[in-house]
C-alpha positions as CSV (number, residue, x, y, z in Angstrom):
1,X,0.0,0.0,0.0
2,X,1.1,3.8,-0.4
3,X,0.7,6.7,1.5
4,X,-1.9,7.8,-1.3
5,X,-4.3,5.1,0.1
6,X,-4.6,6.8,3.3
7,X,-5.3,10.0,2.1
8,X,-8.9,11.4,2.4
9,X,-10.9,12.0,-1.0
10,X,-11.0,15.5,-1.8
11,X,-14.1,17.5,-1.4
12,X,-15.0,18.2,-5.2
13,X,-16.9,21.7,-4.4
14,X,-13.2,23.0,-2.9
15,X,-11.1,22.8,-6.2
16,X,-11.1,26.4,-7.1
17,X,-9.3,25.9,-10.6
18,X,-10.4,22.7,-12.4
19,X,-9.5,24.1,-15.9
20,X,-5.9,25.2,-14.3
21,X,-2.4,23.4,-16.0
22,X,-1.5,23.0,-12.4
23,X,-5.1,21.1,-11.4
24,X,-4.6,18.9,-14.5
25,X,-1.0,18.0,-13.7
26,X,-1.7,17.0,-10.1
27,X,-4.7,14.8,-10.9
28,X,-3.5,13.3,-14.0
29,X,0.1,13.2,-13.8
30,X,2.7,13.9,-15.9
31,X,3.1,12.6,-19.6
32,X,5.8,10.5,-19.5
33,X,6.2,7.6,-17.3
34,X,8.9,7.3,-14.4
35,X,9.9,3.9,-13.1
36,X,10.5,5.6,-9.2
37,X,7.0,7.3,-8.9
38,X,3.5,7.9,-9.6
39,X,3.0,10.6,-12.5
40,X,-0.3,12.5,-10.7
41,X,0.4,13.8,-7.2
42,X,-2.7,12.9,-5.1
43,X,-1.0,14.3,-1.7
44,X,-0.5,17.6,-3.4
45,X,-4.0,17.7,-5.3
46,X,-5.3,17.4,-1.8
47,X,-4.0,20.2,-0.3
48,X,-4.6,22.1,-3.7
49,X,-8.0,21.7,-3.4
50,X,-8.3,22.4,0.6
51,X,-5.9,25.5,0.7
52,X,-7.3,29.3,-0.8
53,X,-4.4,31.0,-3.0
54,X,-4.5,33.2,0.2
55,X,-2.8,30.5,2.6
56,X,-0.7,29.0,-0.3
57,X,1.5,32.3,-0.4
58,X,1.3,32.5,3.1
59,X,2.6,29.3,3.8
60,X,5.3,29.7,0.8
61,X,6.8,32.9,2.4
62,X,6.9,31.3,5.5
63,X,9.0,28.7,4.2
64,X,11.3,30.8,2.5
65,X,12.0,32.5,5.6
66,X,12.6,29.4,7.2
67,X,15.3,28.2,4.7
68,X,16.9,31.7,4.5
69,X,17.0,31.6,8.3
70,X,20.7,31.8,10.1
């Protein structure tokens, strides 16, 4: 089993950009086939679909500041 197993289904009404190249990437994968990993990303996709655009930039300057941190 994988980790992806675990993972709660995603509340359909919550994806705020079904249309979006990033949506599509996430839930279908990539094009080309690796032999180390899935080609969709259900972990990401999930919190895709649960955080706002808001708390995604939030939570990416938060962890620049972390990795720029002394």
């Amino acid at each position: 089993m994988r980790y992806e197993d675990f993972l709660p289904l995603p509340d359909e009404s919550t994806f705020q950009e079904r249309s979006s190249v990033l949506y599509k990437l996430l839930a279908s994968g990539r094009a080309s086939d690796i032999n180390f990993d899935i080609s969709n990303s259900p972990l990401s996709l999930l919190l895709y679909s649960l955080l706002t655009t808001e708390q995604i930039n939030h939570l990416l300057s938060v962890a620049q500041a972390m990795f720029t941190a002394t």
